[in-house]
N, C-alpha and C positions, 0 to 999 in steps of 0.2 A: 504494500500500500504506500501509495505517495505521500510526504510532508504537508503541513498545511500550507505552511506558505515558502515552499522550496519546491521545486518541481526534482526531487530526486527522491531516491527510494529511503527509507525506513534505517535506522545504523542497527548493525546488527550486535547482540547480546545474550548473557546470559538465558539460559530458560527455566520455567519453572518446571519440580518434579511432575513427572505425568500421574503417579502413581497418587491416587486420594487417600491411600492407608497409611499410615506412619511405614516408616521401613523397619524391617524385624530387627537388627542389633542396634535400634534406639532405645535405648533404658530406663531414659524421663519419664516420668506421668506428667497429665494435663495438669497438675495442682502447680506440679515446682516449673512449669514452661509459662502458667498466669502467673506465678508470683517473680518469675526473672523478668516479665515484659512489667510488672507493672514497678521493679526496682528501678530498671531501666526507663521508663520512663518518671521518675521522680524525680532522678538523677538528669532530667530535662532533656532526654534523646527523644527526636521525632519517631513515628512510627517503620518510617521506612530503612532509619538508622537501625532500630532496635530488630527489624526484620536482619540486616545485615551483619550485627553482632551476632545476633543467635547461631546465625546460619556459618558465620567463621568463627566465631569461637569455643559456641557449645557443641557443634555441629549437628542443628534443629534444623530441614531442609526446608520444612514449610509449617509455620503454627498451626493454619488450619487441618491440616492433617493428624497433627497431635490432638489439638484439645475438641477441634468441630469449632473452632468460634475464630475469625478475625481477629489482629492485632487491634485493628481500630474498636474493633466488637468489646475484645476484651477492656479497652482502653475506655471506654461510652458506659462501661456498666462499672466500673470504680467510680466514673466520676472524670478522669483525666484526660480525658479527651480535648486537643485546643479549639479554644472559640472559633479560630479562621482555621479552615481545611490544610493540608502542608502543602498540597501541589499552588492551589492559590495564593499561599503565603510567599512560595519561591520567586512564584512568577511576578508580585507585587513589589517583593525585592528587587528582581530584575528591574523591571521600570523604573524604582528610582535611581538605581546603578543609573543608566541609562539617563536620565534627566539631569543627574549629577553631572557626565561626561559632556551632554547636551550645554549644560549651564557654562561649562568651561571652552568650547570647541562648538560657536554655534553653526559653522557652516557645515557641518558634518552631515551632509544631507544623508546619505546612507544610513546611517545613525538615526535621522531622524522619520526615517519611513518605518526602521524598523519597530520603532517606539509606539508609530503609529500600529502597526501590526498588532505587534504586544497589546496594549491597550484593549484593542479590538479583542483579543485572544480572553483578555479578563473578562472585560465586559460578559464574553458569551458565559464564559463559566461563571461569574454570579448573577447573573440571570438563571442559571441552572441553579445554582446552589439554593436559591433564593424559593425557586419553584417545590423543588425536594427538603425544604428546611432543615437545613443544614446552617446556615446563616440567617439573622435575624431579617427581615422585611426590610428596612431603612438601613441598611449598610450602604457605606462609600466607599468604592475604596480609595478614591482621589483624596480623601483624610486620612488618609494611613502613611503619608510620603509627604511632606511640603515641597513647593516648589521657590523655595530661597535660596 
């Protein structure tokens, strides 16, 4: 499948296990893989972090295979789940990098299309977010970055 806004293919990566069963010489139970995800996340690792710890250091291929329940699942029924989604939060960092750069370098037209891209990218996903309440109704996220 094509990029959104790149007319080239997809970068290739890791894959998840195929296999939905835990693998047989994993030794964990689902108690002590909830209580590392949710050490790990107190200790302030985003979920996707705390997926990549597991997976290189305890060597946990996939949570949901162990317990039945998402990272993020587990992380929504302690309570610790963060207000703004991680992938939106990256991408909201992104843009103000981005305006930062903008603010020092204004001719940087390339720079500035792409911002415009971006933007547009946010937009759609909290309108998404917003639809599946996941995000509160009146969010901005043009208040989450100043433009000084």
């Amino acid at each position: 499948m094509a990029r959104m806004h790149a007319r080239k293919r997809g970068k290739s990566g890791s894959k998840r296990p195929l296999a939905k069963t835990p693998p047989s010489w994993l030794t964990v139970t689902p108690q002590e893989v909830e209580e590392l995800v949710v050490s790990y996340a107190k200790a302030g690792m985003t979920p996707s972090v705390i997926g990549v710890v597991l997976r290189d250091q305890h060597g946990i291929p996939l949570v949901k295979a162990v317990t039945g329940k998402s990272i993020t699942q587990i992380l929504a029924e302690r309570g610790l789940l963060p207000e703004i989604p991680e992938d939106l939060m990256h991408l909201i960092e992104r843009a103000r990098r981005m305006h930062v750069h903008l603010q020092r370098h204004r001719s940087d037209r390339y720079n500035r299309h792409r911002l415009q891209l971006l933007e547009a990218k946010i937009h759609r996903l909290v309108k998404y977010y917003k639809r599946v309440g996941k995000i509160p109704k009146d969010f901005q996220f043009r208040t989450l970055y100043t433009y000084a």
